[in-house]
ZATOR-666267 format. One record per residue (C-alpha): residue in three letters; x, y, z. Coordinates in steps of 0.1 Angstrom, whole numbers, padded with zeros to 4 digits, always signed. Example, Ala and Ser with C-alpha at 12.3 -4.5 7.8 and 13.67 -1.06 7.14 Angstrom:
ala+0123-0045+0078ser+0137-0011+0071
***
This chain:
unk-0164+0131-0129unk-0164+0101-0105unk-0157+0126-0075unk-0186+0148-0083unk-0210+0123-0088unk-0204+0110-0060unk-0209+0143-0035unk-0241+0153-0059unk-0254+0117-0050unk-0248+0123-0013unk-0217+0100-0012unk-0181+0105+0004unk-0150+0099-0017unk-0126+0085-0006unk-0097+0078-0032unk-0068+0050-0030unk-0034+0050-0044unk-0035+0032-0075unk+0000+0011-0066unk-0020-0005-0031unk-0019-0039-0026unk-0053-0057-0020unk-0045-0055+0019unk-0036-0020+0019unk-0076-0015-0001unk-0093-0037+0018unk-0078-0022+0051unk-0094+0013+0036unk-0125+0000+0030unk-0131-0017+0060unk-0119+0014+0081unk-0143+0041+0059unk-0171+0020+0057unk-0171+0016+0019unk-0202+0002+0000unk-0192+0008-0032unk-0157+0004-0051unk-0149+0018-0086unk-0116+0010-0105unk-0104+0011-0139unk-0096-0023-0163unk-0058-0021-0148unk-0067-0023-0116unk-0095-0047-0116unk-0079-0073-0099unk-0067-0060-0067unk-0102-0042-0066unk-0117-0075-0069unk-0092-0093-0043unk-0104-0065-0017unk-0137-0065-0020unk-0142-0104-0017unk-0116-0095+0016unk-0140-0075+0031unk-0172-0091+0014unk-0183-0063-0007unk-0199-0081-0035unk-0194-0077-0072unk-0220-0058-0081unk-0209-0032-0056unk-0178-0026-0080unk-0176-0005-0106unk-0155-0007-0138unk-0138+0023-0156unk-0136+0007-0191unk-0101+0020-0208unk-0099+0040-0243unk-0120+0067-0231unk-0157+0051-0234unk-0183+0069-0213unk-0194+0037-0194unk-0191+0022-0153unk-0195-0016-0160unk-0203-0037-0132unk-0178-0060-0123unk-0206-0090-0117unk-0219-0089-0152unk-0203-0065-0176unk-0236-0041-0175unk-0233-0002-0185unk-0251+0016-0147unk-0244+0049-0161unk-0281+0061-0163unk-0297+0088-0189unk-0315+0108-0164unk-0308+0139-0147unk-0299+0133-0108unk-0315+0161-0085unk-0296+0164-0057unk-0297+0185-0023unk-0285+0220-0022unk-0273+0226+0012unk-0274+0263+0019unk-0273+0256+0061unk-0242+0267+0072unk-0238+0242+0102unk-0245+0213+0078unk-0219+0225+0051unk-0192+0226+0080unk-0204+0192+0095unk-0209+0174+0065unk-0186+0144+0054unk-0184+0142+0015unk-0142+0134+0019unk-0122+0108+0035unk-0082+0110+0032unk-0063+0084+0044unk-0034+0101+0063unk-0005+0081+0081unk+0002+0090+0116unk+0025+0087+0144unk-0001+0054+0156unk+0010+0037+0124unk-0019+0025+0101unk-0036+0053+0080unk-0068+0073+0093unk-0092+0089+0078unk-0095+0127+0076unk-0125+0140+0075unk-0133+0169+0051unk-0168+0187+0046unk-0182+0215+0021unk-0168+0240+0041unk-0133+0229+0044unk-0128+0224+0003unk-0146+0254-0004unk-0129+0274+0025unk-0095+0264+0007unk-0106+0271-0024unk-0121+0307-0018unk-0090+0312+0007unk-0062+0304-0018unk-0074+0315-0050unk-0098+0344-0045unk-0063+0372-0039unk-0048+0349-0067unk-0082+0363-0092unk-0080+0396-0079unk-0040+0400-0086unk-0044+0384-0121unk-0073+0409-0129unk-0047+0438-0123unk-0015+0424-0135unk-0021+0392-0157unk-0054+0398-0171unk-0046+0376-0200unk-0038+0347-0176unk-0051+0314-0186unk-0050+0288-0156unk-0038+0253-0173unk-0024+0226-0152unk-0013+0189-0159unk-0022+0166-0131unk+0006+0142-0122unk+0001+0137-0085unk-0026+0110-0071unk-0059+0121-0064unk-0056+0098-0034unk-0030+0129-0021unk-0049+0162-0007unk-0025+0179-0036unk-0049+0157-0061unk-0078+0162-0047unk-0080+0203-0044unk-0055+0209-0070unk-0066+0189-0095unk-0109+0184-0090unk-0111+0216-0069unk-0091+0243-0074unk-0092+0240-0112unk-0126+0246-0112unk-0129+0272-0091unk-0108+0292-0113unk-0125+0282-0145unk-0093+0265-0155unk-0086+0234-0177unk-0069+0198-0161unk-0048+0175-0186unk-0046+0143-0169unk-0016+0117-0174unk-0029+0084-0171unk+0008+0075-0156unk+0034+0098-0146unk+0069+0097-0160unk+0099+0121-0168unk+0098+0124-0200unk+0061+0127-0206unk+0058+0151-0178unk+0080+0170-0204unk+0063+0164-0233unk+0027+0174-0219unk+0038+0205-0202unk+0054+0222-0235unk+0023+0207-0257unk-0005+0221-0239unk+0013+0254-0227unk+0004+0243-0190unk+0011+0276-0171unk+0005+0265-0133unk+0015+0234-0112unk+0024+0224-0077unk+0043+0193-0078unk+0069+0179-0049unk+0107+0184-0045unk+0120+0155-0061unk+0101+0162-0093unk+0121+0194-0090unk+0152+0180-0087unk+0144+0161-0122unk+0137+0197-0135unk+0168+0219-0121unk+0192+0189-0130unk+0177+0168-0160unk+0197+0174-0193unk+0161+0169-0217unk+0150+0200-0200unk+0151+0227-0222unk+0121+0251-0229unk+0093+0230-0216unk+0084+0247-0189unk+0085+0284-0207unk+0045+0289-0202unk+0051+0284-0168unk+0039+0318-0148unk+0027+0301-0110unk+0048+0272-0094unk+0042+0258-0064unk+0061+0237-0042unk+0054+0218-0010unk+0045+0180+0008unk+0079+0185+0019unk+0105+0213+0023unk+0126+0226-0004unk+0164+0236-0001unk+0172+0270-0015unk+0195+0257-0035unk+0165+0235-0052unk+0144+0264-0057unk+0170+0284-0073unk+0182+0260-0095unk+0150+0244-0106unk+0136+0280-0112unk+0161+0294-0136unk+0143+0266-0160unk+0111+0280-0159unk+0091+0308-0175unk+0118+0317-0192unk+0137+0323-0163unk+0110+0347-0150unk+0090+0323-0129unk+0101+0314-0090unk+0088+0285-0072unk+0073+0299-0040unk+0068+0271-0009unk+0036+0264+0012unk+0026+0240+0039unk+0001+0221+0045unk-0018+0189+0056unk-0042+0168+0045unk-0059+0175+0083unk-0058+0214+0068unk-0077+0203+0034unk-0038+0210+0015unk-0020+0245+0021unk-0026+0267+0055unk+0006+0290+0040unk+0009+0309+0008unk+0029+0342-0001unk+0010+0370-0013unk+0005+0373-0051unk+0035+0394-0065unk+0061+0380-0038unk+0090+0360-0042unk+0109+0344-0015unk+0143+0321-0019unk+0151+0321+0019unk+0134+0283+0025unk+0106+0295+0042unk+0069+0280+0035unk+0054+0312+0036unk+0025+0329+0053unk-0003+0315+0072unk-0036+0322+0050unk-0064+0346+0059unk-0087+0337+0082unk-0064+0314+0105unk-0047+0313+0134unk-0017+0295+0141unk+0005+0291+0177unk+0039+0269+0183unk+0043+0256+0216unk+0076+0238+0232unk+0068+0199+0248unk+0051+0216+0277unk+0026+0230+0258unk+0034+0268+0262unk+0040+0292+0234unk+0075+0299+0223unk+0090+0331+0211unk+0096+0341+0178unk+0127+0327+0160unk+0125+0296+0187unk+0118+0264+0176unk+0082+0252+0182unk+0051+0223+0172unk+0030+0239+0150unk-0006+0244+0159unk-0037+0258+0138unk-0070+0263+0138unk-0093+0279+0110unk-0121+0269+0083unk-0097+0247+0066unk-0088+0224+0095unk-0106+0186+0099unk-0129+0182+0118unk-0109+0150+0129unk-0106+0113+0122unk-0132+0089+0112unk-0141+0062+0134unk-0109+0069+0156unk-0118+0088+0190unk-0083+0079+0203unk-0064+0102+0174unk-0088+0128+0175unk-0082+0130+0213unk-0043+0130+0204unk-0047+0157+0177unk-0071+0180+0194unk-0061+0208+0223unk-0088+0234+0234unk-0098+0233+0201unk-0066+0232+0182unk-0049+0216+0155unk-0013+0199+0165unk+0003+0193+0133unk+0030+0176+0151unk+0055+0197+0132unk+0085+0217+0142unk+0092+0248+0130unk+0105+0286+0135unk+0089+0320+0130unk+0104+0349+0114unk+0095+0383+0097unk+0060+0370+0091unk+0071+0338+0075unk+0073+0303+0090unk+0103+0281+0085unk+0096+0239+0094unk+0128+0225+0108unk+0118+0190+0121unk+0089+0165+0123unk+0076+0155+0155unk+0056+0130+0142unk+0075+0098+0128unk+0057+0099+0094unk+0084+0094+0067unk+0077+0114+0036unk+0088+0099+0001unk+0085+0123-0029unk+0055+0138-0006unk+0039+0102+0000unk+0034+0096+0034unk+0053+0063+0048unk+0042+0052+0084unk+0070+0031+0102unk+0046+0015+0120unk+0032+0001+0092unk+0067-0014+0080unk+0074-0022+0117unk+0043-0045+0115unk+0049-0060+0081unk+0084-0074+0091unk+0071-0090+0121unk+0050-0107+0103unk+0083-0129+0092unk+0090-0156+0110unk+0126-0150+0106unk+0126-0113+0117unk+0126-0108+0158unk+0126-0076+0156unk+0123-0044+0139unk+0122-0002+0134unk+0121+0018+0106unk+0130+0057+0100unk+0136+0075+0076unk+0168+0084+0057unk+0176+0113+0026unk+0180+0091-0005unk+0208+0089-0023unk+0205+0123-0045unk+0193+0141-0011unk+0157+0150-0029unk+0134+0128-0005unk+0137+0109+0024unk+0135+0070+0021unk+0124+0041+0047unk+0152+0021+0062unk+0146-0009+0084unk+0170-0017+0115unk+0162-0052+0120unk+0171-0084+0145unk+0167-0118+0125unk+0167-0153+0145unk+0202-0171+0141unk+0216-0191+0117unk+0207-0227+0112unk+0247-0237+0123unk+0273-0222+0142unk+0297-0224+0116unk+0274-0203+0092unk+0281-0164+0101unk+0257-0154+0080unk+0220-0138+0087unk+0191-0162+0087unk+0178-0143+0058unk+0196-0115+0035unk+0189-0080+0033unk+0178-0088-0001unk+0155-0114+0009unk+0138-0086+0033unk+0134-0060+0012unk+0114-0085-0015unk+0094-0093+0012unk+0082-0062+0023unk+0077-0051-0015unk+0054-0079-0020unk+0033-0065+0007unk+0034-0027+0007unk+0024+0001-0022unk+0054+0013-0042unk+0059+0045-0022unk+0062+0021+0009unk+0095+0000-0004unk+0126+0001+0018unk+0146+0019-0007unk+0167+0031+0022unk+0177+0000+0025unk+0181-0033+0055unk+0207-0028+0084unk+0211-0055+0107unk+0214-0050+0146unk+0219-0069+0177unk+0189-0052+0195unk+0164-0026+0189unk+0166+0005+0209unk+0135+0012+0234unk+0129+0032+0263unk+0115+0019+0298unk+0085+0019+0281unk+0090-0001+0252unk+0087+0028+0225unk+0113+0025+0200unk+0143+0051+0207unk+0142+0067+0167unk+0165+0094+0177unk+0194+0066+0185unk+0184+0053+0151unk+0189+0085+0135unk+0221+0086+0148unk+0236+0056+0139unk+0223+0066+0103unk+0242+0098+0105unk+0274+0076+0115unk+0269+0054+0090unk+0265+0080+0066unk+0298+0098+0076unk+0319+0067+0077unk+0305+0058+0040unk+0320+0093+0033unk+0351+0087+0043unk+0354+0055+0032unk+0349+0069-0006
***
């Protein structure tokens, strides 16, 4: 109920990842402005380490006891806040204020590097609500009437697939959320056949665990509406992985979206199934063009950035005039993805932005970039983004120069991959880890300019790749 209380109170929410490091939440609440911080008794103490970073003091934080008591202690002496009165708050009916209003904040990695805030109003969340789900009613009124929308939320409220499909959407339909305090496999399994959940969007590799995991057997078989998306899916994937649901009824159908778009701007019509790797069709109401790097539009079937505009789109970044300046275009959205459309349907081939996406996190490498540099030992460095091992997500790898060795007898790097790849976990979130691993180079390759030439690095990954191939 936090995020309700605090829109009826007049408040923005702004969620963080619960594996973020006290400099990744402090960073957040300096950026948004933050006055007030509530956590839970696990996460107490990087809540605490932030505040006193950015000098919020204790009584501005907010405890979440565990084993379900009804309570928000303060962290400066223990006391219960939650009050016994009725809160009367403002009923905005204006319909200039409801698509001005801030009540969200999203932190959303870019192409700059450090994560900005997105700003979402009233109108956005309701927009996507109404948008999404209202031909979703009217089909299940005609051809599921006994349709009974259970879900089992998995994903972080911190992620716009939290935030509408888990405190929004839900709601909206008059639908019921089971919450799992942590995700893994097997619970994921046990929850979903014990409470009959029969919707869920979740990400690709938690559908690779589905189409390949041998404890899968009839847990999904209440399954009638899945979702996929934060990333695309192969057709492969969404054949395999929906032969185990609904009984082998159910297919996963793809969309696309943004947190800048308040989640998806593509869904396929109720009643339609597509296997072809395409993320659908652009929602009512919106507009969408692709243009080529000179800005003009592209033909159908031709490869294009993807740009929108529509009731569901941000009204830009808080505090940050530079990205909204970079985002915006005579009043468009630029998504800074590539893709192709065809027969109605849009098909994303490429990122133009940097942003690495790991099991529909996003990673920025400029982030990573600046964490190695802190090292003394590490000259220089670039990160991309490489599939993972299993192909189901993409994974941050850092090309890196270190300083020399202490000798010139010892041929060895001034600090081990290893030793790198500890570092950087002790400063990132989870989802941030270089689980593609630590290559070592001479130099790191820039333009004129000084950017960092990705596109080389991508290609020495894709050597690398096939010359581990043949090696095997």
């Amino acid at each position: 109920m936090a995020f309700y209380g605090v829109v009826c109170a007049g408040g923005v929410f702004s969620a963080a990842s619960p594996s973020a490091t006290p400099a990744d939440l402090s960073r957040q609440l300096r950026q948004g402005d933050s006055n007030l911080l509530i956590c839970n008794e696990d996460t107490k103490p990087i809540a605490i380490a932030a505040a006193k970073d950015v000098g919020l003091p204790p009584d501005r934080i907010l405890v979440i006891p565990n084993g379900g008591q009804y309570a928000l202690n303060r962290a400066s002496d223990g006391k219960n806040v939650v009050g016994q009165k009725s809160l009367e708050w403002q009923v905005i009916t204006d319909r200039k204020t409801l698509q001005e209003s801030l009540i969200i904040l999203i932190y959303s990695s870019g192409t700059t590097g450090l994560p900005k805030g997105v700003k979402l109003s009233h109108a956005n969340v309701v927009a996507e609500a109404c948008t999404a789900l209202d031909p979703w009613k009217a089909y299940n009124k005609v051809n599921n009437p006994t349709f009974e929308h259970r879900t089992l939320a998995h994903l972080p409220t911190a992620h716009i697939a939290g935030i509408q499909g888990y405190l929004i959407n839900p709601f909206y339909m008059g639908g019921t959320v089971y919450w799992m305090p942590k995700f893994d496999f097997p619970s994921f399994l046990a929850y979903n056949k014990k409470y009959a959940i029969t919707t869920f969007f979740t990400v690709p590799p938690i559908w690779l665990a589905i189409a390949k995991h041998p404890a899968v057997t009839d847990q999904f078989d209440t399954l009638q509406h899945a979702v996929s998306g934060a990333a695309p899916l192969g057709k492969e994937l969404q054949l395999a992985a929906s032969k185990k649901l609904g009984k082998g009824k159910t297919t996963i159908v793809q969309t696309w979206g943004l947190s800048e778009t308040t989640g998806s701007i593509t869904l396929l019509p109720n009643g339609q199934s597509d296997t072809s790797g395409s993320v659908a069709c652009l929602i009512a109401n919106h507009t969408a063009r692709l243009i080529d790097d000179e800005g003009r539009d592209v033909e159908p079937g031709k490869p294009g950035e993807v740009l929108v505009k529509g009731p569901v789109v941000t009204k830009g970044y808080y505090g940050n005039e530079e990205a909204n300046k970079e985002a915006f275009r005579d009043g468009w959205f630029c998504t800074g993805d590539i893709a192709i459309f065809r027969d109605g349907k849009f098909y994303i081939v490429d990122r133009k932005k940097e942003l690495i996406k790991y099991k529909g996190l996003q990673v920025a490498p400029a982030e990573l970039e600046a964490v190695l540099l802190a090292h003394p030992l590490i000259l220089d460095a670039a990160v991309i983004g490489v599939q993972s091992e299993d192909g189901s997500t993409e994974v941050p790898r850092a090309y890196v120069v270190v300083a020399a060795p202490n000798t010139t007898q010892d041929k060895q790097p001034s600090i081990s991959a290893k030793q790198i790849e500890e570092y950087v976990a002790q400063n990132v979130s989870d989802h941030k880890r270089l689980r593609g691993g630590v290559v070592f180079i001479p130099a790191v390759p820039k333009s004129p300019a000084g950017k960092i030439l990705r596109k080389d690095l991508r290609e020495l990954a894709r050597r690398e790749a096939v010359e581990a191939k043949a090696k095997l």
